[in-house]
C-alpha positions as CSV (number, residue, x, y, z in Angstrom):
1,X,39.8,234.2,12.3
2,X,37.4,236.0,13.8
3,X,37.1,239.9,14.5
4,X,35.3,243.2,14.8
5,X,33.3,242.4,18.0
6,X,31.4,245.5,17.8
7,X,28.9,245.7,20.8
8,X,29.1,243.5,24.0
9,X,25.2,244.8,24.7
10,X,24.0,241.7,23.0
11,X,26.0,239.0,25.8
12,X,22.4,239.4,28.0
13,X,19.8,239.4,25.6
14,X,21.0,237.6,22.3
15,X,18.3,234.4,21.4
16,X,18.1,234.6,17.8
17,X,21.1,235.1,15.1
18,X,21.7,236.2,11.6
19,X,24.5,234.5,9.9
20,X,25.2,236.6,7.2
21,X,27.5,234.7,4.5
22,X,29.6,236.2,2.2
23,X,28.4,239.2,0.6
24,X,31.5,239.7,-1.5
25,X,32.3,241.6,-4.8
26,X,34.1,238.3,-5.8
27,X,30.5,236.5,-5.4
28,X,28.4,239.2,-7.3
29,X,28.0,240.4,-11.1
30,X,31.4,241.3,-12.4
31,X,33.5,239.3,-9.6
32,X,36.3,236.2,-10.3
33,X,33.3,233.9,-9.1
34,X,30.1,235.4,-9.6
35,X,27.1,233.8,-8.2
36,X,24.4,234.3,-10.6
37,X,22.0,236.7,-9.6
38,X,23.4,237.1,-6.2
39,X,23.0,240.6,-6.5
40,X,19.5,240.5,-6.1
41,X,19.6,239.2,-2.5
42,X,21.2,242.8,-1.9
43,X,18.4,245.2,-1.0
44,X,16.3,242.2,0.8
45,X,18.8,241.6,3.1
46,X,19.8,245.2,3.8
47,X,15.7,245.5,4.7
48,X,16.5,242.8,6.9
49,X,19.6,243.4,8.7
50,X,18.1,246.8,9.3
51,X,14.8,245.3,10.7
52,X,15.4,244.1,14.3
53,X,14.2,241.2,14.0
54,X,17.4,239.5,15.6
55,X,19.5,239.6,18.6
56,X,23.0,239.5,17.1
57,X,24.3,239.3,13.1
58,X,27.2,237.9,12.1
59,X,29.2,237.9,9.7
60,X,31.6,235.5,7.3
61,X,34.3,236.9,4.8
62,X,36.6,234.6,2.2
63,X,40.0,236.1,2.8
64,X,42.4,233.9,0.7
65,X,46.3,234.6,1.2
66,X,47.8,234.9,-2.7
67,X,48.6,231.3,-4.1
68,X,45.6,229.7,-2.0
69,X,45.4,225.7,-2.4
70,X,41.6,226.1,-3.4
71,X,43.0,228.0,-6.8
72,X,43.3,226.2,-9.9
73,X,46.0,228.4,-10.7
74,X,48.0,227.2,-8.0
75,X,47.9,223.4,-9.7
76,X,49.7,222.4,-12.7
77,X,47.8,221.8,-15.6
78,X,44.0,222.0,-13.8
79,X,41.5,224.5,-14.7
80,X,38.7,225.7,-12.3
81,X,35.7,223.5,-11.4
82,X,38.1,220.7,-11.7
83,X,37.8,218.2,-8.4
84,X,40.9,216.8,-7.0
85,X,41.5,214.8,-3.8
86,X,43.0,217.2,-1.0
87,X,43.6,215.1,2.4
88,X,41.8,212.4,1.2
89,X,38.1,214.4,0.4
90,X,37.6,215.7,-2.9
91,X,38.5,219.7,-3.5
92,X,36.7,221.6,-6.1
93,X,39.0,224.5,-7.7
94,X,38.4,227.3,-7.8
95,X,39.7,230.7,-9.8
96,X,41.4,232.8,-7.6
97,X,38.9,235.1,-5.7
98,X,38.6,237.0,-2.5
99,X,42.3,237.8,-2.4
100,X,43.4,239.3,0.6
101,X,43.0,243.5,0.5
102,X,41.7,243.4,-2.7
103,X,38.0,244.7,-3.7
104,X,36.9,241.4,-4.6
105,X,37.5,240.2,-0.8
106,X,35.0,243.3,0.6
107,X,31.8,243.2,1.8
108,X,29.4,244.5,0.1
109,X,28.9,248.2,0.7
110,X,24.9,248.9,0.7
111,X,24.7,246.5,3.6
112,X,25.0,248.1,7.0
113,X,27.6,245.8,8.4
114,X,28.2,248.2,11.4
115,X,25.2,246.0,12.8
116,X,27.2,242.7,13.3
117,X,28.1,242.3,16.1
118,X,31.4,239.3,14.8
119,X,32.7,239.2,11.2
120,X,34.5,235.6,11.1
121,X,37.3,235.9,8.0
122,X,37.4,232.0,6.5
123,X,40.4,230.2,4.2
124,X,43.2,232.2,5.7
125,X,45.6,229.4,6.1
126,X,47.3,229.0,2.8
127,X,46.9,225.4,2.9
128,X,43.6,224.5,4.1
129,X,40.1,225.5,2.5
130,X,37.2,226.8,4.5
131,X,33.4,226.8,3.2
132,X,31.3,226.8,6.8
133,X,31.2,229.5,9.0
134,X,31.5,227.1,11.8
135,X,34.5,224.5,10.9
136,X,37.2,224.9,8.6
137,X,37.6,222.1,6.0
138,X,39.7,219.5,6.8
139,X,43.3,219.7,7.1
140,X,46.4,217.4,6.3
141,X,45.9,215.6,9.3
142,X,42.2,215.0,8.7
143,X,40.7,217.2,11.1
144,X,38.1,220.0,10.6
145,X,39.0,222.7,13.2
146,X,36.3,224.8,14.8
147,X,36.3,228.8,14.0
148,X,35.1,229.4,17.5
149,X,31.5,230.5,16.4
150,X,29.8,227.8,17.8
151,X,31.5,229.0,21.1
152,X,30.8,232.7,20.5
153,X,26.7,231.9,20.0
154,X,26.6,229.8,23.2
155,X,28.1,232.4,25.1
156,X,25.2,235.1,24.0
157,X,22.8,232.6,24.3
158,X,21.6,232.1,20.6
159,X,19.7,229.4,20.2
160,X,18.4,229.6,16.2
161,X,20.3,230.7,13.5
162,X,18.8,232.2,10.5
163,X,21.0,231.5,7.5
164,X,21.4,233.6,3.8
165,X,23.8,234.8,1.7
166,X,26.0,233.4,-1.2
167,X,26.9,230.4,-2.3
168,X,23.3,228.5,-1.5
169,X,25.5,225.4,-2.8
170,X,28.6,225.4,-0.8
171,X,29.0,227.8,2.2
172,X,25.7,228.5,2.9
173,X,24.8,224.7,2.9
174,X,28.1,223.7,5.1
175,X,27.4,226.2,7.8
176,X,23.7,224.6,8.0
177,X,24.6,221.5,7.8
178,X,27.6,222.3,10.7
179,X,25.5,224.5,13.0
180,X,22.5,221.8,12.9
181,X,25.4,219.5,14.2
182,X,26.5,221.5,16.7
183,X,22.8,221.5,18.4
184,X,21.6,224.8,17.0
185,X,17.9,225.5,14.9
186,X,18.6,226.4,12.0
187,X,16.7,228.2,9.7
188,X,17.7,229.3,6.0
189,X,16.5,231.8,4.5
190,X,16.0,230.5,1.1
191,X,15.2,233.4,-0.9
192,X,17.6,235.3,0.5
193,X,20.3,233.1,-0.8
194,X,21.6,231.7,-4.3
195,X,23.9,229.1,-5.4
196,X,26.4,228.3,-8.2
197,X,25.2,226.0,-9.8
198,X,20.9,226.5,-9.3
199,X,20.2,223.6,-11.4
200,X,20.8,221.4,-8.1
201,X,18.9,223.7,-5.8
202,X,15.8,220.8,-5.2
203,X,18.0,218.4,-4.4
204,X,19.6,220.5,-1.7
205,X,16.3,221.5,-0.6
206,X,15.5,217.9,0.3
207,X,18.9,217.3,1.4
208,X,19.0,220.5,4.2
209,X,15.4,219.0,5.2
210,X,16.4,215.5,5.6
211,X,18.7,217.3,8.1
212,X,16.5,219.1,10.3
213,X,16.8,222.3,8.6
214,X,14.1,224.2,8.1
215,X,13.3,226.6,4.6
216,X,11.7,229.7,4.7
217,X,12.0,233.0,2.7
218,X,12.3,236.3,4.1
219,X,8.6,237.0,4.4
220,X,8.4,234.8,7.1
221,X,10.7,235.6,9.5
């Protein structure tokens, strides 16, 4: 779902994007599915969104309805972190996090989000789970339907994306992975990023590489 257009100035001139993904309390110390040590990407990337050093930011939000299919809670007898099949592709569970109007599902606060331009709200439908900020997972009829940001980027032109925010692991990594698809160069902002479980971060590195992504860290952009 996508909302909050916020300035139509950027249709002429936008050539290089910020995808910002999901600075959430829910992600960050204290939340139902903390990120460890995702608060320290806070003050880098409010030094960067404040910058200028990109045409348009956008933004992603988790906005699960109550009783979400991703929730362990909503499966007899799992726990989260447990992987079942969903539509025929394994599902990791989750606990339940980024609940519709509560605090966990905000973005962040010390980040001047009155400088995206889109804020694209993932995982609304009840039924289906959604990690990239460019498809939805797939659905019971095995499709994996487009948010409309691919669309949305065209249309101002963009032609890289610069990629950070939380998890490295999962939604970070699946709206690289999707955007390199979709034709765009992508760039991800490594340090500016961190994942669930960190003890995999080098073989993701080699595995966003091996896709044409390229890794920097915020001093280089």
């Amino acid at each position: 779902m996508m909302m909050a257009i916020t300035n139509s100035s950027h249709r002429s001139k936008a050539r290089r994007a910020l995808l910002v993904i999901d600075v959430q309390y829910d992600f960050l110390p204290g939340g139902a599915l903390a990120v460890p040590h995702g608060d320290e990407i806070l003050a880098p990337l409010r030094d960067l969104m404040n910058s200028g050093a990109f045409d348009l930011i956008v933004a992603t939000q988790d906005w699960h309805p109550r009783g979400h299919i991703s929730f362990a809670s909503s499966h007899r007898r799992r726990r989260p972190m447990d992987v079942i099949d969903l539509y025929g592709h394994a599902q990791t569970l989750w606990p339940d996090h980024c609940v519709q109007g509560t605090r966990g599902a905000m973005l962040h606060a010390d980040l001047p989000w009155d400088k995206a331009a889109l804020i694209i709200r993932k995982a609304t439908d009840p039924m289906v789970d959604s990690y990239s900020a460019m498809r939805n997972n797939w659905n019971p009829r095995s499709k994996r339907p487009r948010t409309g940001l691919a669309g949305f980027l065209r249309e101002h032109r963009v032609r890289d994306i610069y990629i950070c925010g939380l998890a490295r692991d999962f939604c970070v990594r699946w709206s690289a992975e999707d955007a390199a698809k979709d034709g765009f160069r992508v760039v991800l902002i490594w340090d500016l990023c961190r994942s669930i479980d960190p003890a995999g971060d080098d073989r993701l590195r080699r595995r966003l590489i091996a896709r044409g992504i390229k890794i920097v860290n915020s001093s280089e952009v």
